[in-house]
MARZAFI-375714 format. One line per 5 residues: their letters; for each residue x, y, z of C-alpha. Coordinates in nm, 3 decimals, padded with zeros to 5 digits. Example, Ala and Ser with C-alpha at 12.3 -4.5 7.8 and 13.67 -1.06 7.14 Angstrom:
<sites>
AS = 01.230 -00.450 00.780 | 01.367 -00.106 00.714
</sites>
This chain:
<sites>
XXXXX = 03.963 14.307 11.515 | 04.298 14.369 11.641 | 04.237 14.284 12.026 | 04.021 13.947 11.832 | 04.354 13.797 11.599
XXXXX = 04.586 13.886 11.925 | 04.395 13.659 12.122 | 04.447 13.434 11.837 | 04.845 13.481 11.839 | 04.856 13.385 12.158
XXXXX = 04.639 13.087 12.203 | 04.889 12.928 11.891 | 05.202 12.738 11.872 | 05.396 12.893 11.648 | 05.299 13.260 11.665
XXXXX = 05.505 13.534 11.926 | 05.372 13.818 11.962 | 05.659 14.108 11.956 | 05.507 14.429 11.965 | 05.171 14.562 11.911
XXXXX = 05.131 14.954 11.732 | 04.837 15.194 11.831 | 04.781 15.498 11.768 | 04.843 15.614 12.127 | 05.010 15.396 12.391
XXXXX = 04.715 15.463 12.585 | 04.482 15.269 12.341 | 04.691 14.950 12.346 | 04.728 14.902 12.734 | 04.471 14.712 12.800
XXXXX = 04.583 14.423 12.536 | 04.954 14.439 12.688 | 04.786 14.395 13.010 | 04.600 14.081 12.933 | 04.810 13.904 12.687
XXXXX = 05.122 14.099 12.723 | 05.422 14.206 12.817 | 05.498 14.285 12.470 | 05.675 14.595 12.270 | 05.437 14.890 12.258
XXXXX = 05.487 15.153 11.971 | 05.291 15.449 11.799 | 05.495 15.442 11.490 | 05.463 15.165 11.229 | 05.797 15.200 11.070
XXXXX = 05.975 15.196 11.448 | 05.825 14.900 11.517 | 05.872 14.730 11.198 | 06.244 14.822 11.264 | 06.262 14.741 11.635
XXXXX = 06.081 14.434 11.676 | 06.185 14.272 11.327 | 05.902 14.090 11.320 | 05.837 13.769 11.062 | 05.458 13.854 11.023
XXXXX = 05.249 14.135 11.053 | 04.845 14.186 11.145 | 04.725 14.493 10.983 | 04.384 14.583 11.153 | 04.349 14.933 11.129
XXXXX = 04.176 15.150 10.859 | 04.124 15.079 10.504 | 04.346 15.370 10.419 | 04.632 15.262 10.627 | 04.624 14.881 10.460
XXXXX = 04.815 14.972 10.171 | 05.111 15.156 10.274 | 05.140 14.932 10.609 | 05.107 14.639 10.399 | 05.394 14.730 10.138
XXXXX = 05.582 14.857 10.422 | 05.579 14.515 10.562 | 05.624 14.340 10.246 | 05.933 14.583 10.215 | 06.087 14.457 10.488
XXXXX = 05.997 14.080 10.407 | 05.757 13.988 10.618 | 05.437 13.821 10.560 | 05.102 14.009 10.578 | 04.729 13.939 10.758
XXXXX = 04.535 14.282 10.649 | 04.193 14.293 10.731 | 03.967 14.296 10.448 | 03.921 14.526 10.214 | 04.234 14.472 10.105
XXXXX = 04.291 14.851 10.006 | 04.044 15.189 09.962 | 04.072 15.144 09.553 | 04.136 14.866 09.307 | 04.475 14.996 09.197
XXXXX = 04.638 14.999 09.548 | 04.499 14.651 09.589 | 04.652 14.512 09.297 | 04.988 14.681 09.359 | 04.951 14.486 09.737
XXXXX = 04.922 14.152 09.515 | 05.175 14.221 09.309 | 05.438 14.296 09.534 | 05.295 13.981 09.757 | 05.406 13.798 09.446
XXXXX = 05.764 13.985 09.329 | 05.854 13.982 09.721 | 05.761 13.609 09.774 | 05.564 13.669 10.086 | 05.201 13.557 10.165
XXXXX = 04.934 13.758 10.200 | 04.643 13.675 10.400 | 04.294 13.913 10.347 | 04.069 13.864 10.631 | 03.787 13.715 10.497
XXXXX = 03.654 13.528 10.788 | 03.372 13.365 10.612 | 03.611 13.164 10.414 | 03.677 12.960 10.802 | 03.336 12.937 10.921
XXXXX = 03.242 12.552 10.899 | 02.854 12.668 10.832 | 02.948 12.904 10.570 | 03.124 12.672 10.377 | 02.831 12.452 10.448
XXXXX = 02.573 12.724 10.288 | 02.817 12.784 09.995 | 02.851 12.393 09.902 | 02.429 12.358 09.938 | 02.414 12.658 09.759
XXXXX = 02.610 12.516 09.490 | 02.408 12.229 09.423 | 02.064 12.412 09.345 | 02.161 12.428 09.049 | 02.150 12.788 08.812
XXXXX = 02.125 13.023 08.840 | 02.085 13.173 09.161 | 01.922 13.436 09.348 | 02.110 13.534 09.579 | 02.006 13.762 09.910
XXXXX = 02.196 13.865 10.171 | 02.222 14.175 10.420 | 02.392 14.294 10.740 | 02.190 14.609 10.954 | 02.384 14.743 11.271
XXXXX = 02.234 14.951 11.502 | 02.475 15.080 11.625 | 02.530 15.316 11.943 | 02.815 15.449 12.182 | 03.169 15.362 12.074
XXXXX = 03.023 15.152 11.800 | 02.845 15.440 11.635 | 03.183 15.604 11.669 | 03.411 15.331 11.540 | 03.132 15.334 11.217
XXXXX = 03.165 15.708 11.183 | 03.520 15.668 11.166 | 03.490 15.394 10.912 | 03.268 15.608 10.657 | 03.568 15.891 10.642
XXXXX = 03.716 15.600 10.411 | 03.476 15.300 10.349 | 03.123 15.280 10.355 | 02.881 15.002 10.454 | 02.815 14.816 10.119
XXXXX = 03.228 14.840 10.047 | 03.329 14.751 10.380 | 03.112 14.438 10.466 | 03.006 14.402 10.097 | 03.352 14.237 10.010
XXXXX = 03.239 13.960 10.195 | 02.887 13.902 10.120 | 02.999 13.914 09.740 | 03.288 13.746 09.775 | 03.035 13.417 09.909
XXXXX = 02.811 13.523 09.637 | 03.154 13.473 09.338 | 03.204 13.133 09.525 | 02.827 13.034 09.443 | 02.809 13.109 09.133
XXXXX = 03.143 13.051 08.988 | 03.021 13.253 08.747 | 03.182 13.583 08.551 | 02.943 13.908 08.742 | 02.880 14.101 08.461
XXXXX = 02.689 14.422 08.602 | 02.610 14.635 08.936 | 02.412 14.895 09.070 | 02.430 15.063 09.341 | 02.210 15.300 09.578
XXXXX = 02.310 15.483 09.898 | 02.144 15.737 10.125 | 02.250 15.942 10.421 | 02.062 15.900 10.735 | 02.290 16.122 10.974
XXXXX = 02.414 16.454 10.988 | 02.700 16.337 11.166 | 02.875 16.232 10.880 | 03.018 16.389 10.564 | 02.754 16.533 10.310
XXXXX = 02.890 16.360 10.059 | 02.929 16.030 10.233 | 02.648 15.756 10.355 | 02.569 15.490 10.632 | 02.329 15.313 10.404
XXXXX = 02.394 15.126 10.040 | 02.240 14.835 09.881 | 02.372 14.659 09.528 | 02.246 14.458 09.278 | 02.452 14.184 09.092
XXXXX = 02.406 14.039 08.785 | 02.629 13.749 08.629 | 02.719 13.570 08.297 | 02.510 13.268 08.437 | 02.194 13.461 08.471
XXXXX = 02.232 13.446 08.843 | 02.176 13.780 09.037 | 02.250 13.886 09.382 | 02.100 14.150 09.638 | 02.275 14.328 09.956
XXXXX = 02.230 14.565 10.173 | 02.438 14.760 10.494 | 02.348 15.038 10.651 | 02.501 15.130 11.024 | 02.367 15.354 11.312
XXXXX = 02.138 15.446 11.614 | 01.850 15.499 11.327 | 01.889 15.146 11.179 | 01.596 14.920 11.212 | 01.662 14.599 11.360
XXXXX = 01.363 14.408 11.193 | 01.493 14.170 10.904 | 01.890 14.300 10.985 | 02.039 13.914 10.897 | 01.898 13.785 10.585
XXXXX = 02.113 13.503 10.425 | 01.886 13.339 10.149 | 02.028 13.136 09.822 | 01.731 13.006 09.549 | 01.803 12.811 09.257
XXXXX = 01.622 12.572 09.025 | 01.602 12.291 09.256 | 01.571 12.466 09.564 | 01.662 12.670 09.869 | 01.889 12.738 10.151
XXXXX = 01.901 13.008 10.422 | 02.118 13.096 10.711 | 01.876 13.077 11.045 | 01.982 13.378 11.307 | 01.996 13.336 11.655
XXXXX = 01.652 13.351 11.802 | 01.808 13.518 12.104 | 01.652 13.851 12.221 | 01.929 13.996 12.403 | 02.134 13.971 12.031
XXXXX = 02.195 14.343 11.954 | 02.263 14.375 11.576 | 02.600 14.601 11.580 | 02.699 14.306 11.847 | 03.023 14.121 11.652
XXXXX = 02.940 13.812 11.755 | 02.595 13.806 11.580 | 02.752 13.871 11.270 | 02.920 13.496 11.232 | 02.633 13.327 11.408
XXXXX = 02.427 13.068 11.199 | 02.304 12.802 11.452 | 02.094 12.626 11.136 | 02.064 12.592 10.774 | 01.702 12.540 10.632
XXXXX = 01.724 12.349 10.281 | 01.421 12.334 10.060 | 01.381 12.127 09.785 | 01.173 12.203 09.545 | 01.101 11.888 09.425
XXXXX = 00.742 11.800 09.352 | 00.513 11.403 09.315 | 00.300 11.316 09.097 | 00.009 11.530 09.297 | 00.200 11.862 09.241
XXXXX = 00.283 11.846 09.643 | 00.602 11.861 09.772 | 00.807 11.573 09.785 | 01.029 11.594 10.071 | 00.969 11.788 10.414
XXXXX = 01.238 12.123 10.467 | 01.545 11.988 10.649 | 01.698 12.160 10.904 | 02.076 12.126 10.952 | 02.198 12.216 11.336
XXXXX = 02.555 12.345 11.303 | 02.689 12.186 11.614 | 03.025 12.391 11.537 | 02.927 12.706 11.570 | 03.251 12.880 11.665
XXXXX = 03.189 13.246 11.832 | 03.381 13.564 11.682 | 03.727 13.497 11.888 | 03.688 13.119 11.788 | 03.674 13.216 11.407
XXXXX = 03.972 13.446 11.396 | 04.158 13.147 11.572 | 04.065 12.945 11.298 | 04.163 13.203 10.963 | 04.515 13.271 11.196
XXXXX = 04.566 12.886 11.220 | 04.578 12.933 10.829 | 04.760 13.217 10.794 | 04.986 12.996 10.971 | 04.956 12.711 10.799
XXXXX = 05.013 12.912 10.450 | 05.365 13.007 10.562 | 05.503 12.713 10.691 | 05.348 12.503 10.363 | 05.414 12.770 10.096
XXXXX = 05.071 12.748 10.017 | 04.985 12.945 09.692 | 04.757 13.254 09.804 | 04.779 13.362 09.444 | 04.393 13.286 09.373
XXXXX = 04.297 13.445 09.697 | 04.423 13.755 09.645 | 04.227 13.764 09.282 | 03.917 13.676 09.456 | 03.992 13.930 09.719
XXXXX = 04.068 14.231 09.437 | 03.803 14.111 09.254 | 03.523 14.109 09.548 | 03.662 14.450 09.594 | 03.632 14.582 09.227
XXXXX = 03.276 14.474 09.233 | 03.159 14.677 09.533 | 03.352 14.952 09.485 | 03.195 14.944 09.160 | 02.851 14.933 09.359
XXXXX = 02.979 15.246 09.549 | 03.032 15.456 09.195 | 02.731 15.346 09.057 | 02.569 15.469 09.387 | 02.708 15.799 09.312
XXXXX = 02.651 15.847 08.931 | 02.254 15.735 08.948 | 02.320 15.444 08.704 | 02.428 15.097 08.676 | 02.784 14.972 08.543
XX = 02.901 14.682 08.332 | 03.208 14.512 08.499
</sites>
């Protein structure tokens, strides 16, 4: 993600990119070499000192989103953190709190939120009327450094909590509609993770409306690829589903595959007087179809946009601690073998 909104920095008037902080300089060579030179730095604080810089990108791990993020806030700059917005729901309210006191905005990546055909889905999915059934999932089979980067992501997140905010935060925008209970399950497909963590989760969601939701995320080289992108909304009047790429070459942990759409299939379920449908399935092409690079261009182009017109991210951030409650939620009731009321 980092190497992704860097691009993004660069292609846009109005962004300079000062410094960039790894880990080890080693690990951030090869994005100095191609959009660079820039400031390189190991140590957050030094470089938040050094290169005094207006706004900060915060792609690293969910632990490290909530003290970077205050740090950054500290020194009054504004904030893109990727999502989740923190590892629990009282370090992500303190971020949107002090976003507030310190009069900075806060931008949580949720790329969805830019992605022409998602907004698409959401609006169709709106107008099916209630409530909803809502189904959506997102398999990676993942292998080499992917499999690593995942393994590295359980230590603090897992699946349902890391790609989950996302999936329910579409599912909130839906219903508009108070979620009123989760469960969660998990299981633990590797021995190279923790014992007491998991690559695999799925929750159920039910709201005030009636409507309900289903997801699932499970991540490594054991991970079927059958079924791995299912994006399916049915209400009262109908239905609407995401239609994957029906390229072969597409792996499933590949980033790119996660934004793709390429169609929307509507269904109405409208019948005539013989009890047959009454209109033929539509298919909407999505001729802008922006890739992963092309999205993350778009949400920085906001971020943008949100500082130089003070626009109010105060809602966001609710959505964003509240998509978080709910599948962190998920991830206790995963954990205690029984559902909770929210």
């Amino acid at each position: 993600m980092g190497i992704s909104h860097a691009r993004a920095y660069k292609k846009l008037a109005g962004f300079e990119i000062c410094g960039v902080v790894t880990r080890t300089l080693a690990s951030s060579q090869s994005m100095v070499d191609e959009l660079g030179p820039f400031a390189q730095f190991t140590d957050f604080d030094e470089a938040i000192s050094v290169s005094k810089p207006d706004a900060v990108a915060i792609c690293s791990y969910t632990e490290t989103h909530h003290p970077f993020t205050l740090a950054a806030l500290e020194a009054g700059c504004h904030v893109f953190v990727e999502k989740p917005l923190a590892e629990n729901i009282d370090k992500a309210k303190e971020i949107a709190q002090k976003a507030k006191v310190a009069g900075r905005k806060v931008l949580v990546g949720y790329i969805l939120r830019h992605h022409p055909s998602w907004i698409r889905f959401i609006e169709i999915a709106q107008g099916l009327g209630k409530p909803l059934v809502m189904r959506m999932n997102l398999n990676q089979q993942s292998k080499g450094d992917n499999w690593e980067t995942h393994k590295s992501l359980i230590n603090s997140t897992s699946p349902i909590v890391d790609c989950g905010v996302h999936y329910i935060d579409v599912m909130c925008q839906m219903t508009r509609s108070k979620p009123s209970r989760v469960h969660g399950i998990s299981a633990r497909l590797s021995d190279q993770i923790a014992e007491d963590s998991s690559n695999y989760g799925a929750l159920h969601i039910q709201f005030e409306d009636g409507s309900c939701g289903w997801y699932e995320a499970g991540w490594g080289p054991m991970m079927s690829e059958t079924a791995y992108f299912v994006k399916d909304v049915s209400g009262p009047k109908g239905c609407v589903s995401i239609v994957a790429g029906e390229e072969s070459s597409v792996d499933s942990d590949d980033v790119d595959s996660h934004c793709r759409t390429n169609q929307l299939l509507f269904h109405s379920a409208e019948l005539n007087e013989k009890g047959e449908f009454a209109r033929p399935d539509e298919v909407l092409e999505m001729d802008d179809e922006p890739g992963h690079d092309d999205l993350c261009e778009r949400e920085q182009a906001y971020f943008l946009k949100a500082i130089r017109e003070d626009i109010d991210l105060t809602e966001h951030l609710e959505d964003a601690v509240n998509s978080l409650r709910i599948v962190l939620a998920a991830d206790e009731s995963s954990r205690l073998g029984q559902a909770i009321d929210l």
